[in-house]
N, C-alpha and C positions, 0 to 999 in steps of 0.2 A: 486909872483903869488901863489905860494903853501901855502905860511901864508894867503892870501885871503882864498884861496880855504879850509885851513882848518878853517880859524874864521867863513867862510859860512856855512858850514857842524857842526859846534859846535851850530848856533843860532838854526839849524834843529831842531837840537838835543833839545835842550831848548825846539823847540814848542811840538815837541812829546810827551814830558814830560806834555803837560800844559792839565788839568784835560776837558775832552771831548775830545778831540783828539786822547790823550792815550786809551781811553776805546773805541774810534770809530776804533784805529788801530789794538788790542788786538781784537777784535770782528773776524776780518781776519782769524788768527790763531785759534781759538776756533771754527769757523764754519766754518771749510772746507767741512765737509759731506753735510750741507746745502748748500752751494756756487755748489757741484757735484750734488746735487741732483736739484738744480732749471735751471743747466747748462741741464744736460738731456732733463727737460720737457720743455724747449723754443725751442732746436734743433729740438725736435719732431712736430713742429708745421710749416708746410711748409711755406717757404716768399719767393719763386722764384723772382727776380725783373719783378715787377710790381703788382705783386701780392702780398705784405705783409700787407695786413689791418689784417686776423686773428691774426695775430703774435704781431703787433701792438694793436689791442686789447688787447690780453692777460698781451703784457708788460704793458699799463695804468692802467688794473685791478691789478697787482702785484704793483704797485708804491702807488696803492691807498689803498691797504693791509696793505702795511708799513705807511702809516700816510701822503704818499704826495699826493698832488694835481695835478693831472693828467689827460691831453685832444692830442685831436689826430686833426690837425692841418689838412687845405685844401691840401695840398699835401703827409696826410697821415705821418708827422711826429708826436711822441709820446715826448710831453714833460711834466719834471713836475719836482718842486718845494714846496718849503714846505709852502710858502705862495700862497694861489693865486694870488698875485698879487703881484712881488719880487721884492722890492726898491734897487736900490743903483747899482752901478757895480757889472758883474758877473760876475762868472766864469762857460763856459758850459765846461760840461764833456759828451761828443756822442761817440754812437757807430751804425753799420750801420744795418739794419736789415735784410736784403734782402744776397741771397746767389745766387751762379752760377748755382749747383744743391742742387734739395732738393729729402726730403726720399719719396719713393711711400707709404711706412708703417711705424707707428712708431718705429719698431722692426728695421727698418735700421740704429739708432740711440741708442747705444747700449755700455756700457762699458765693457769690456772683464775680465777675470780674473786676468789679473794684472793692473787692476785699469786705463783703456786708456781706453777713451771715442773716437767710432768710429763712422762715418758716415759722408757725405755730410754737408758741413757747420761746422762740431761742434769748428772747429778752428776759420776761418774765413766766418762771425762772432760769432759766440756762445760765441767767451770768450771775449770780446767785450760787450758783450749784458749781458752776469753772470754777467761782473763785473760791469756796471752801479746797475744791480737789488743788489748784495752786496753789494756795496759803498750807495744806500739809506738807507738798511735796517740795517747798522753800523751808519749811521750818524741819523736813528730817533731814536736808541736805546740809542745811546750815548748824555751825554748832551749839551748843549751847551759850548765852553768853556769861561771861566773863562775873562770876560773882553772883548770878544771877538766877535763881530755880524758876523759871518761868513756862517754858515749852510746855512740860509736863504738865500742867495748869492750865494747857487751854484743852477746850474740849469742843469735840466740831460735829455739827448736826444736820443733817437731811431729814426734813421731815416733813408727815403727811398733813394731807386736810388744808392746806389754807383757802383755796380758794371755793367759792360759790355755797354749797350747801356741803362741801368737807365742812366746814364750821370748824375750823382750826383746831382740830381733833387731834394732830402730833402734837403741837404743842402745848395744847390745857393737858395732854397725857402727861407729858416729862413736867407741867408746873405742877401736878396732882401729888408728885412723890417729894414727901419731908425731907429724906432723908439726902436725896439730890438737891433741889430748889433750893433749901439753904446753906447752900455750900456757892450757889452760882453767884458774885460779886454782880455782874452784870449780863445783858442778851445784845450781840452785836444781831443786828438782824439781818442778813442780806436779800434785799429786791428787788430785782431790777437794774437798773445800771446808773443812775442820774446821781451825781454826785451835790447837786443844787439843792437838795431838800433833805433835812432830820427830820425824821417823826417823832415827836414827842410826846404828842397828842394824840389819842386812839380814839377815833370817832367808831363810836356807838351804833351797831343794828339789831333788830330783833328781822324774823322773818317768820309768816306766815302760808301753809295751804289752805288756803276755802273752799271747801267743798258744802257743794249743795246737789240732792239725791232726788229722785220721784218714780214715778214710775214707768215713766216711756210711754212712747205710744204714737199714731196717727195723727198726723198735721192736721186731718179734716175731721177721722170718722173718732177723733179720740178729743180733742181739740173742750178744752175747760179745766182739762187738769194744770196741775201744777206743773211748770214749766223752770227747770231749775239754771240755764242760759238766761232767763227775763229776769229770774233770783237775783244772781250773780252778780250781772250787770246793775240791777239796781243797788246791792249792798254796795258795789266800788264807787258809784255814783256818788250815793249817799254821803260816805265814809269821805271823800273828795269834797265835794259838795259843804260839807256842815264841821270841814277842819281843812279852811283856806288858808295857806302858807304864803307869807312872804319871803321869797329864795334871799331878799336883801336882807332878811332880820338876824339880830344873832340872842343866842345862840344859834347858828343852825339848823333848821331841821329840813328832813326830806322823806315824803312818800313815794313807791313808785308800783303800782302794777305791771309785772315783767313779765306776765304769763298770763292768759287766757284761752281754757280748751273746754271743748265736751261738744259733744251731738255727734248722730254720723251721717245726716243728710238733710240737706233743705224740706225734706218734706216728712222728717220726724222729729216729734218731740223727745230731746234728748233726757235720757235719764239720769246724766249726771253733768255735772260741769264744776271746774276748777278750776282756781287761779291761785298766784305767788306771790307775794306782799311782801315789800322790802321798805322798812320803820328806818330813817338813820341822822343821829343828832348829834354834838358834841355834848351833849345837856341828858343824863339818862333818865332826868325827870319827865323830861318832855317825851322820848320813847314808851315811856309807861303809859303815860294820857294817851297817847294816839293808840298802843295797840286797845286798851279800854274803849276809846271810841272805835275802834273796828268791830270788836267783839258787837257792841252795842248796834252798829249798823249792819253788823249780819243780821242779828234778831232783829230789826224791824225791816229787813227786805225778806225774811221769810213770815212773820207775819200781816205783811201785805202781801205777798203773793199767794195766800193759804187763803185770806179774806176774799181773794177776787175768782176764786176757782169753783166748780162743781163735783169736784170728786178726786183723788188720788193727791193727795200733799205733801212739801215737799218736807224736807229735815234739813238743817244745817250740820255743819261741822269743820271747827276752826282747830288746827294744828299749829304748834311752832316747830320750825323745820331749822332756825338758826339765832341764835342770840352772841353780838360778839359784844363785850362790856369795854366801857367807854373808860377810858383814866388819864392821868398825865405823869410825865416826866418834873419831877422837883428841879426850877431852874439852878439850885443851887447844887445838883447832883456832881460825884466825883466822874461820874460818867460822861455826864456834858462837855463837861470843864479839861476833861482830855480830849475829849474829841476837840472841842474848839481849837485847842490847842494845837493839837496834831494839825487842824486846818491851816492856823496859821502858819504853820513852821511851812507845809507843802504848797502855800498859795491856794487853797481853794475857800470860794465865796459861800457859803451855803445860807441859808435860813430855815429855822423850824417851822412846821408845816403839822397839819391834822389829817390824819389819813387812816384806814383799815388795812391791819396786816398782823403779823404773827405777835406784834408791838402788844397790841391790843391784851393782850391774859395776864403778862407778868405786869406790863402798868396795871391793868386793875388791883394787883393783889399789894401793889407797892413795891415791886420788885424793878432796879433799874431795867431800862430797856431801850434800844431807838433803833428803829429799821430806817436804815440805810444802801444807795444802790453801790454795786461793788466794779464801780466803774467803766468807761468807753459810755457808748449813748445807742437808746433806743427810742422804738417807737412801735404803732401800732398792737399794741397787748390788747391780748384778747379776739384777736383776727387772725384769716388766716394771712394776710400782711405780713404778721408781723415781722418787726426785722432789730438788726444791730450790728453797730459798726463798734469794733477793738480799739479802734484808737484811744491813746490817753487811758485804758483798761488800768495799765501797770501804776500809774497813780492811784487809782482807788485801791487797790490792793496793798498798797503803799500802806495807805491811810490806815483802812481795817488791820492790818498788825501794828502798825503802830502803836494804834489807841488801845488794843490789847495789850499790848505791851506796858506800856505806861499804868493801866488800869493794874496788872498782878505786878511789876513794879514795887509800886508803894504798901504790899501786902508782902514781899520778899520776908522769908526770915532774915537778920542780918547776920 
């Protein structure tokens, strides 16, 4: 296995060497102040999910700067290619545009004096999204290489929906269409910046709203009716209560109540209340049972609360607001097996890892895939914290053409 592993890591080596590659990988290293400085101005452009068309513009107009061919698709995703119209098996390389928070000002978006780019998003995604805009603007500088029809072949995505209740909506769009999807060899995914972890495994969520209704009223002079706060909380109880989890078991599983709203003052019976339910397993059998048993402990906290009242009753109602499907990576995929490769040849350690991300749609349907970060290091996602430091960036970047490289490679005509 190690004489594999290193005759793989020597052909790497071979291609890096072969004339347009080398000068699209060297391009990395020589523009890092450009790579920080285009990371800045896309952070700066707010894409809250559901809201990223400006951002989305902006990336089409940058792709169209550097010489590619770029349009912004019915659900809002941003692809482009160096042809308009790109023959032959591809390889996409995506990242997701849309962030959890975004800056109220540009100034919330800011690198500090020792070179750490702060604010909301600039990790995940910002370095995600720099490195698609670098990985074009090396691969139109560079030439083609040598014997090789490759460039043409890759195809590069900004797209909507991943995070929270987007429910990965750019992406299940572009795997919805036949006539693309089967053409795409593989999905480089880019998130984030950590180069220490492949996703290969798409862990599993469903996600619910519980809403429970009644009809309002007076704390004192109303006081027997149905109370749909006392509902609520009894369904989550329940549902907790009568599906104990052990965090240590595996497969996996995890519940979590992340929301709880309704009433509008201590001295009224509210007439409505809601909460958000997040299901999530490596196991999509076990998702199934638990949303079943949710379903079932809403109905028996509305028919206890209905039994202990004198008048006005409440109603439930259960919504799914997100389902992301759980699948894996074939360890024997051509996919893998260049990436590792690629690893080896540049020195980096990684392991595969289970995680939710854009991974998640094309693993379910059997389509390679593995989201990967696109180099330097972050932290703090999902705050307003958040931060990232470039350093070591130009290696990740490295990597991801690489691996594409070698991926449409072995698919060359000769």
């Amino acid at each position: 296995m190690a004489t594999q592993a290193a005759n793989a890591a020597n052909s790497i080596g071979d291609l890096a060497e072969c004339r347009g590659i080398r000068e699209a990988l060297q391009h990395f290293t020589r523009e890092k102040q450009w790579v920080n400085d285009i990371h800045l101005q896309l952070c700066r452009i707010a894409a809250p999910t559901f809201h990223e068309l400006p951002r989305a513009e902006w990336m089409a107009a940058q792709f169209r700067s550097f010489g590619w061919h770029a349009g912004i698709d019915s659900e809002g995703n941003v692809l482009a290619s160096l042809d308009p119209q790109p023959s032959g098996s591809l390889v996409a390389i995506t990242a997701h545009l849309d962030t959890v928070l975004a800056p109220r000002i540009k100034d919330d978006i800011s690198f500090d004096p020792q070179g750490v780019l702060l604010g909301p998003g600039v990790s995940d995604n910002g370095a995600g999204l720099a490195g698609l805009l670098a990985i074009a603007r090396a691969i139109q500088q560079a030439p083609e290489p040598d014997g090789l029809d490759i460039w043409r072949r890759v195809l590069l995505i900004a797209n909507t929906g991943e995070e929270g209740e987007g429910n990965l909506r750019g992406i299940r769009h572009l795997c919805s269409q036949p006539a693309l999807v089967s053409r795409i060899l593989a999905f480089l995914i880019l998130d984030g910046a950590a180069l220490e972890h492949i996703t290969t495994h798409a862990l599993g969520s469903r996600r619910f709203e519980v809403t429970f209704s009644g009809p309002g009223g007076h704390s004192w002079s109303d006081f027997g009716i149905g109370n749909p706060v006392h509902a609520i909380t009894r369904a989550i109880t329940d549902f907790i209560d009568t599906n104990p989890l052990d965090p240590r078991a595996t497969p996996r599983v995890s519940v979590n109540a992340g929301l709880i709203e309704g009433g509008s003052g201590i001295n009224a019976i509210p007439a409505q209340a809601r909460a958000k339910i997040d299901i999530r397993s490596e196991d999509e059998s076990r998702i199934d049972a638990l949303a079943t048993a949710l379903h079932a402990a809403v109905a028996r906290a509305e028919e206890t609360e209905n039994s202990r009242i004198t008048g006005g009753r409440v109603t439930s109602r259960i919504r799914e607001i997100g389902r992301r499907p759980a699948g894996r990576l074939d360890d024997r995929s051509p996919l893998l097996a260049a990436l590792r490769s690629v690893d080896a040849h540049l020195g980096i350690r990684a392991r595969p890892d289970c995680a939710s991300t854009d991974a998640n749609i094309p693993l379910s349907m059997g389509i390679p895939a593995v989201s990967i970060g696109a180099g330097g290091h972050g932290g703090g996602a999902h705050t307003t914290s958040e931060w990232y430091r470039p350093a070591g960036r130009d290696l990740g970047l490295k990597r991801i053409l690489l691996t594409a490289a070698a991926l449409l490679v072995e698919t060359s005509a000769p």
